[in-house]
C-alpha positions as CSV (number, residue, x, y, z in Angstrom):
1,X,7.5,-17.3,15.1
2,X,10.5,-18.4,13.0
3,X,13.5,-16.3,11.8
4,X,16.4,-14.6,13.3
5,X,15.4,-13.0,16.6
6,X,16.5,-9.2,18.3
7,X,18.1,-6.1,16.4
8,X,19.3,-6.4,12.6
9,X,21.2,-3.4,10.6
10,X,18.8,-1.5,9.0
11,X,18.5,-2.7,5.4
12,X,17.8,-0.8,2.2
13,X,16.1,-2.1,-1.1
14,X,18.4,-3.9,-3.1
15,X,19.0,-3.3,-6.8
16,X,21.1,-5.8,-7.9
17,X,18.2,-8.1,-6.5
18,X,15.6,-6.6,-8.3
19,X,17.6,-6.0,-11.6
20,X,15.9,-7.9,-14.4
21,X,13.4,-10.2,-11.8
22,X,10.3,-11.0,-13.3
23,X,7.4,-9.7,-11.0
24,X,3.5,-10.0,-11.4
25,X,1.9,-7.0,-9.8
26,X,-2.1,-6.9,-9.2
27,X,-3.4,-3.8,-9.1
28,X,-1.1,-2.1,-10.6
29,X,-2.9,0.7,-12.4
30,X,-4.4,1.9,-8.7
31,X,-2.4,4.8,-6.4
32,X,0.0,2.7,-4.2
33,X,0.2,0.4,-7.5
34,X,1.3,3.1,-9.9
35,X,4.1,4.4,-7.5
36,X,5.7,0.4,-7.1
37,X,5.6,-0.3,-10.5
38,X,7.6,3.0,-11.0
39,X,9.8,1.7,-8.3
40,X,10.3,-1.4,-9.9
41,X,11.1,-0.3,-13.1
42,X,13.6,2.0,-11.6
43,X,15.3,-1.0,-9.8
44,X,15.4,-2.6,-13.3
45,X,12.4,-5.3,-12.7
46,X,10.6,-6.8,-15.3
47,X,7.0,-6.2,-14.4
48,X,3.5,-7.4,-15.8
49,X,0.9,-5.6,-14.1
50,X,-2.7,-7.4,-13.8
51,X,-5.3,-4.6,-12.8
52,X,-9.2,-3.3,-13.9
53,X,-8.9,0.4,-15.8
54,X,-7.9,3.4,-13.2
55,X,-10.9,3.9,-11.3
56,X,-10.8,7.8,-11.4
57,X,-9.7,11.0,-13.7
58,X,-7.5,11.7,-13.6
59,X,-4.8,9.2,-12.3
60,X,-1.2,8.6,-11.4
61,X,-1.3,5.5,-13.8
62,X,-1.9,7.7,-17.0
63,X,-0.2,10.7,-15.7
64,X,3.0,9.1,-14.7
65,X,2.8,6.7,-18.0
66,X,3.0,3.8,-15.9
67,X,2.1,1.8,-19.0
68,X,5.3,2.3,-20.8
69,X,7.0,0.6,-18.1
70,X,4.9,-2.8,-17.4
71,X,3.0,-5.2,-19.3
72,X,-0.1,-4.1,-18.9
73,X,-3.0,-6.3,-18.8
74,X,-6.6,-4.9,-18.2
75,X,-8.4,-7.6,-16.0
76,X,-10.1,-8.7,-13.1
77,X,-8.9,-10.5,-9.8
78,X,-12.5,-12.5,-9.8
79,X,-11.9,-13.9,-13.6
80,X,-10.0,-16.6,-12.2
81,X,-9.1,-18.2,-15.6
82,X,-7.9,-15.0,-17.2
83,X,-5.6,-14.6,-14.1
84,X,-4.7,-17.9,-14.4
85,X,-3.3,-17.2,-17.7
86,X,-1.8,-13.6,-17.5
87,X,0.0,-14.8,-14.2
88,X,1.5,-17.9,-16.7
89,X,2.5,-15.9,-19.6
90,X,4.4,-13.3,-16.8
91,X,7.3,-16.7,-15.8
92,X,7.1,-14.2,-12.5
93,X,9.0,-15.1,-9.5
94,X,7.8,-12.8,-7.6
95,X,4.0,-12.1,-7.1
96,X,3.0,-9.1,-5.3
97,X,-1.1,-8.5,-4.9
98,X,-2.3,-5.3,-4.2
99,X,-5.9,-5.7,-6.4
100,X,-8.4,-4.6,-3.5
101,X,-12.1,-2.6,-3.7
102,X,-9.8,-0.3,-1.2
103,X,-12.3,2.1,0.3
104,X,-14.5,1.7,3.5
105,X,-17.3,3.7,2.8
106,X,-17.9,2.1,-0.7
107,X,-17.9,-1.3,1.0
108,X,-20.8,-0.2,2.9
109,X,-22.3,0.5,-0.7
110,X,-21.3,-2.8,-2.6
111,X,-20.4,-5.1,0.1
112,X,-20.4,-8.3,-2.1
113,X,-18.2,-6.4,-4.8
114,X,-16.0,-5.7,-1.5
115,X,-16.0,-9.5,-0.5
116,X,-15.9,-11.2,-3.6
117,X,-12.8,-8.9,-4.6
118,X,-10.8,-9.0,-1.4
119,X,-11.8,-12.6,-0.3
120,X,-12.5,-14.8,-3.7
121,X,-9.8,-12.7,-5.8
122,X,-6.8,-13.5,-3.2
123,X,-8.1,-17.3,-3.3
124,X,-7.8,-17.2,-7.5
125,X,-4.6,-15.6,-7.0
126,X,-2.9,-18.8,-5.3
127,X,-4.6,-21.1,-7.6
128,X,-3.4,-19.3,-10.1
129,X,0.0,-19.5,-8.2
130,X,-0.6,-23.8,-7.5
131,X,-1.8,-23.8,-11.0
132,X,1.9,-23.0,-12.0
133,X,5.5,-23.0,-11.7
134,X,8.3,-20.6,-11.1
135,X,7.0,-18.5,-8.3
136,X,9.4,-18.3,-5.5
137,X,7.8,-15.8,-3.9
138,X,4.0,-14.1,-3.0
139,X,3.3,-11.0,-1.3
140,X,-0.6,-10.7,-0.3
141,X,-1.0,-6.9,0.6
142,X,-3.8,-6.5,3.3
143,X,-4.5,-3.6,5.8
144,X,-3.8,-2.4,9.3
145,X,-7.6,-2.3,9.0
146,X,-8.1,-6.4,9.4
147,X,-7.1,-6.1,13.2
148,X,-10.1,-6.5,15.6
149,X,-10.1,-2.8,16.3
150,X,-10.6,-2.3,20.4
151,X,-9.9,1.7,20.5
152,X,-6.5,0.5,22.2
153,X,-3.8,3.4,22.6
154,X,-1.1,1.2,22.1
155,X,-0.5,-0.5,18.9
156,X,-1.4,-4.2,17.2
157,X,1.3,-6.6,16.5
158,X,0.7,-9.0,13.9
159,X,-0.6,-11.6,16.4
160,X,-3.3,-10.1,17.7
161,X,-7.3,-10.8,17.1
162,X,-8.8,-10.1,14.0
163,X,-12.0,-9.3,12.7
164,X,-13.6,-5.9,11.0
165,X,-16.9,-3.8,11.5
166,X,-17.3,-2.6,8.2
167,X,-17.1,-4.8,5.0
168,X,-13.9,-3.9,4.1
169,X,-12.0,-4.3,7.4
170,X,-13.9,-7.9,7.6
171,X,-13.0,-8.7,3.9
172,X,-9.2,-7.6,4.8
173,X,-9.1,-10.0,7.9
174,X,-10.4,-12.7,5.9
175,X,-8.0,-12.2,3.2
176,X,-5.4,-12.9,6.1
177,X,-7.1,-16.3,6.9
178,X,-7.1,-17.0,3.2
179,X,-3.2,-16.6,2.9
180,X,-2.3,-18.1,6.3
181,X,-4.7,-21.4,4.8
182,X,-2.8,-21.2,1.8
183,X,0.3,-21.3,3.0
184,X,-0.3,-23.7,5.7
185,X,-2.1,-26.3,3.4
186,X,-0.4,-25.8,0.3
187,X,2.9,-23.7,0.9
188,X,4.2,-25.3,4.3
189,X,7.8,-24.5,5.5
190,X,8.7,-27.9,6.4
191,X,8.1,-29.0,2.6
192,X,9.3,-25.4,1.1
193,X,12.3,-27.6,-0.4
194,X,9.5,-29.3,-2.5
195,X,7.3,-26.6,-3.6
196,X,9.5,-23.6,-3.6
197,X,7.3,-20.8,-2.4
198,X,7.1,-18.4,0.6
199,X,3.7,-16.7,1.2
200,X,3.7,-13.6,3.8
201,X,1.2,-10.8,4.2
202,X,1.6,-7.3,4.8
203,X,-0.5,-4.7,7.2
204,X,0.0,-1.3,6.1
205,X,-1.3,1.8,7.5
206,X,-3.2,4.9,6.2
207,X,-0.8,5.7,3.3
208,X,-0.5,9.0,1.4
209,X,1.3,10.5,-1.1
210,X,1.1,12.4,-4.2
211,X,-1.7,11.5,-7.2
212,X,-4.2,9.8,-5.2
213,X,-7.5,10.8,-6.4
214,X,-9.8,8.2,-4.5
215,X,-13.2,9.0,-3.7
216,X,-13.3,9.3,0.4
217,X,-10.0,9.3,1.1
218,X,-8.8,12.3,3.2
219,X,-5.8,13.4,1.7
220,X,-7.2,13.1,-1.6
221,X,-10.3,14.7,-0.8
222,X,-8.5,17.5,1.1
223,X,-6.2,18.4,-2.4
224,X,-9.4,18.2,-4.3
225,X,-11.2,20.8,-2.3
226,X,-8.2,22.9,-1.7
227,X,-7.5,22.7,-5.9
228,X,-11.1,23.4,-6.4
229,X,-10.8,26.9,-3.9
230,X,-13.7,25.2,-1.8
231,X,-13.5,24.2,2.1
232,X,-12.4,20.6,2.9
233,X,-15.4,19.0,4.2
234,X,-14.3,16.2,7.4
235,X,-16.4,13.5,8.8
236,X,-14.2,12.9,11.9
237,X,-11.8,14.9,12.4
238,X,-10.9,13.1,15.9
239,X,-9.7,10.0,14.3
240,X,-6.3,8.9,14.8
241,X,-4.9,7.1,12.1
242,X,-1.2,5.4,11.5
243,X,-0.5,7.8,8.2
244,X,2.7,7.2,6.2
245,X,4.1,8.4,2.7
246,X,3.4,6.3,0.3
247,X,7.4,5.1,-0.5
248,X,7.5,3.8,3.7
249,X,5.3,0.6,3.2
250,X,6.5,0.0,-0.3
251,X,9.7,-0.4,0.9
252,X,9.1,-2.8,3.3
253,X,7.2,-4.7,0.6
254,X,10.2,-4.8,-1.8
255,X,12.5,-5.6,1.4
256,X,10.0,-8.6,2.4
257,X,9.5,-9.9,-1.3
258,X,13.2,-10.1,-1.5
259,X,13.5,-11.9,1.9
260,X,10.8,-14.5,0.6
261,X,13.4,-15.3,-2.0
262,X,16.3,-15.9,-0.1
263,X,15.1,-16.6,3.1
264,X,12.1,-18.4,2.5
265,X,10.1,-19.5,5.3
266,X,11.9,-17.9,8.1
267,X,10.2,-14.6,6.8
268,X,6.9,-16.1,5.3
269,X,3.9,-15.0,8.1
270,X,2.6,-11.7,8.1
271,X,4.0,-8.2,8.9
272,X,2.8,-4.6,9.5
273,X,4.4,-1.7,8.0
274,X,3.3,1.3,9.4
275,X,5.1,4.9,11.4
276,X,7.3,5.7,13.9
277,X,5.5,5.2,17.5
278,X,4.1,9.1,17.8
279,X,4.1,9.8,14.5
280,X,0.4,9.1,14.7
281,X,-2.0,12.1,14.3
282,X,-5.5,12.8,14.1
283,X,-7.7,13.8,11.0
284,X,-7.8,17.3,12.0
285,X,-4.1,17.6,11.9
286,X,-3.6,16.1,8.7
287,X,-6.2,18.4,7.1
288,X,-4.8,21.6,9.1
289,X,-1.3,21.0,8.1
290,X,-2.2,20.5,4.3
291,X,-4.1,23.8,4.2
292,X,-1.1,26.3,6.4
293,X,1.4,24.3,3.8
294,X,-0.4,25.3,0.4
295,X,-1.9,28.9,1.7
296,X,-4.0,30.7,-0.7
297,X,-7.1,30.7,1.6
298,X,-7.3,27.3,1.6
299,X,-9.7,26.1,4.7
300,X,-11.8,23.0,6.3
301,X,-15.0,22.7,7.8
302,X,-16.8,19.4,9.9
303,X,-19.3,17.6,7.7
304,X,-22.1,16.9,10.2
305,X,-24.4,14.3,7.7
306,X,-24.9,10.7,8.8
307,X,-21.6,8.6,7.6
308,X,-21.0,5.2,8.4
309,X,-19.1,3.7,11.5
310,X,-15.2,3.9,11.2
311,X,-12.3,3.4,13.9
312,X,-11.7,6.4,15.9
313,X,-8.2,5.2,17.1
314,X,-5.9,2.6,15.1
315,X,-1.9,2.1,15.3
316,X,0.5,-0.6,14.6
317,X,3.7,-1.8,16.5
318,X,6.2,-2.7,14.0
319,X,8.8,-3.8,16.5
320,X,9.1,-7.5,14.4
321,X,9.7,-5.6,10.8
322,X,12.7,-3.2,12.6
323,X,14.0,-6.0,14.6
324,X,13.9,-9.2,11.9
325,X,13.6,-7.2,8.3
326,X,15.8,-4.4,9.1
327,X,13.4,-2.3,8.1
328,X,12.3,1.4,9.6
329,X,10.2,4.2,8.4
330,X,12.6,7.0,7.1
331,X,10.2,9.8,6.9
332,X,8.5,11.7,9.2
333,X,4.7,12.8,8.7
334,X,5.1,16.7,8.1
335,X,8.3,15.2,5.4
336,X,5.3,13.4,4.1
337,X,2.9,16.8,4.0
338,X,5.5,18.6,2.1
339,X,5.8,15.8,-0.4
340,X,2.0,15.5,-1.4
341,X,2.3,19.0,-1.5
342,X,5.2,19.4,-3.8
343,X,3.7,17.1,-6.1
344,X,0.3,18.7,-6.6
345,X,1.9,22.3,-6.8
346,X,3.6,20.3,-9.7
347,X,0.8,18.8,-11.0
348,X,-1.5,22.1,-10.7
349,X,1.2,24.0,-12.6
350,X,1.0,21.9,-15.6
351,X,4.3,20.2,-14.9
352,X,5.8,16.8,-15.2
353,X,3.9,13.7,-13.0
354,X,6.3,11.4,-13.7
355,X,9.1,13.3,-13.3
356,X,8.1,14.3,-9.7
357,X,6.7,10.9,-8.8
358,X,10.1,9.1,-10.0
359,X,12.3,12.1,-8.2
360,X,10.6,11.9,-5.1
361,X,11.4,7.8,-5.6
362,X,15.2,8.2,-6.2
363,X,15.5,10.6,-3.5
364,X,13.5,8.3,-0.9
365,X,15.7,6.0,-1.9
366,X,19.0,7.7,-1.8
367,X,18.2,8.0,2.1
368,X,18.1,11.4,1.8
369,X,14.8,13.2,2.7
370,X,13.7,14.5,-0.1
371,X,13.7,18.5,-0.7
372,X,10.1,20.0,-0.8
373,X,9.0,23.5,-1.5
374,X,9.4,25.6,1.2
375,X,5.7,25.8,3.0
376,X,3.6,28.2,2.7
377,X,5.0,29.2,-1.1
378,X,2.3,31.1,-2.9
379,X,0.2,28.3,-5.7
């Protein structure tokens, strides 16, 4: 691997970088989407989002009135021309592509929707990208999910095998082989001088955070049930999963898209993003934790139907993004549990979305943690 090697100062998201940068965002009216679109237009980025219609009701994308801050365009990853064309009329020097069919269980449902999405609309994306000029810089957001999962207690590093099960892990691996192809045939570092553009991947883990309404997620299901005064119903509540606030990967995105900028191909390969070693924690915990921390008789109970096959144990080492990005997680889980819940007490109440999404954004990063409610406080 190329680039500076051992420890780096921990770095922060840079403003002054960011401040009036064109950026094309995919999927920017979905959960993680909404929240780095907010983030950009904080930091002063000019964004043009690319993105279908919010998939549920309600949304962070209409609550937070994401659409005053981009330019939004209603479109498809798999319309290759009209991406094409949105992606020209953005001048963006930055791409970042988070468009995905996102959920597991619905890739068992519609697997060719899964493929042809994850697969054909990352290979439109960088023929969109050859078809132009002016992009310096393209961030393909993947999973922790493309990994070859082997049940292994330690964590994957971003050489390791990969492959998937279900549709969607084996859509996100081959999304991988896409952008390492791309980059290898097209976007080499020996001839960066020539084209200009640095291609990386990132590998996130389970993230969280406040207005995610996705169907079969936990978090989300487990503030629907607890909103709606019925028990949270879990399929596998043994399942260890690498969960992380929202804001943690999306700063290591903004930290990596600026590094493709000015460092080029010393940073462009792929790179996972995930907790703390130990910070990892089991379904039941998650679900547990939610309900003591919003009370009211809140409770969970196991679903015993038939469901699908899904990882029981799945972790990531991010020793390269702390030791070459100066990058680290800043929060730790239960920080992230009082977050969602601050934010839906908010949203329950009839308060402000956007005002509590952008808050909890200036406050991540400010360094500080940010302040929650107090747990337990009475909805």
């Amino acid at each position: 691997m190329g680039g500076r090697q051992g420890a780096v100062e921990d770095l922060e998201v840079n403003p002054a970088f960011w401040r009036g940068r064109r950026v094309f965002l995919t999927g920017h009216t979905g959960f993680k989407g909404s929240w780095l679109a907010l983030w950009l237009r904080q930091l002063g980025a000019e964004v043009t989002g690319y993105a279908l219609a919010p998939a549920t009701t309600p949304n962070l994308f209409t609550l937070a009135g994401v659409d005053g801050d981009v330019r939004s365009i209603l479109g498809d990853v798999r319309d290759a021309k009209a991406l094409r064309a949105a992606l020209a009329a953005s001048r963006a020097e930055v791409v970042i592509h988070m468009a995905a069919q996102p959920l597991v269980r619905r890739s068992y449902a519609d697997p060719a929707e899964t493929w042809s999405t994850n697969v054909l609309g990352l290979v439109n994306l960088f023929e969109a990208v050859r078809a132009g000029s002016g992009v310096r810089a393209v961030l393909s957001v993947t999973s922790d999910k493309c990994y070859r999962n082997r049940e292994w207690v330690w964590g994957y590093r971003e050489d390791e095998a990969l492959g998937g099960h279900d549709p969607y892990s084996a859509s996100k691996a081959a999304a991988e082989i896409v952008g390492e192809s791309y980059r290898d045939s097209f976007f080499p570092a020996a001839k960066h001088a020539q084209h200009g553009v640095a291609v990386a991947s990132a590998r996130a883990g389970n993230v969280v955070g406040g207005g995610d309404w996705a169907a079969d997620r936990l978090v989300a299901d487990v503030m629907r049930a607890i909103e709606a005064g019925t028990p949270v119903r879990i399929r596998n509540p043994h399942a260890i999963r690498p969960w992380q606030h929202v804001l943690e990967p999306l700063s290591g995105y903004l930290l990596l898209a600026e590094k493709l900028v000015t460092d080029g191909p010393a940073v462009a390969e792929a790179w996972n993003f995930g907790p703390e070693a130990g910070e990892e924690r089991p379904v039941q915990w998650i679900v547990e934790e939610l309900v003591r921390r919003w009370g009211s008789g809140a409770s969970w109970q196991r679903d015993a139907g038939e469901h699908p096959h899904e990882a029981s144990f799945l972790k990531l080492d991010v020793s390269k993004a702390r030791a070459r990005l100066g990058w680290r997680p800043r929060l730790t889980l239960s920080q992230a549990l009082d977050l969602i819940v601050e934010w839906h007490r908010v949203h329950r109440n009839g308060g402000d979305a956007r005002a509590v999404t952008l808050a909890q954004i200036a406050a991540y990063a400010g360094r500080a943690a940010p302040v929650a409610r107090p747990q337990n406080t009475p909805a």
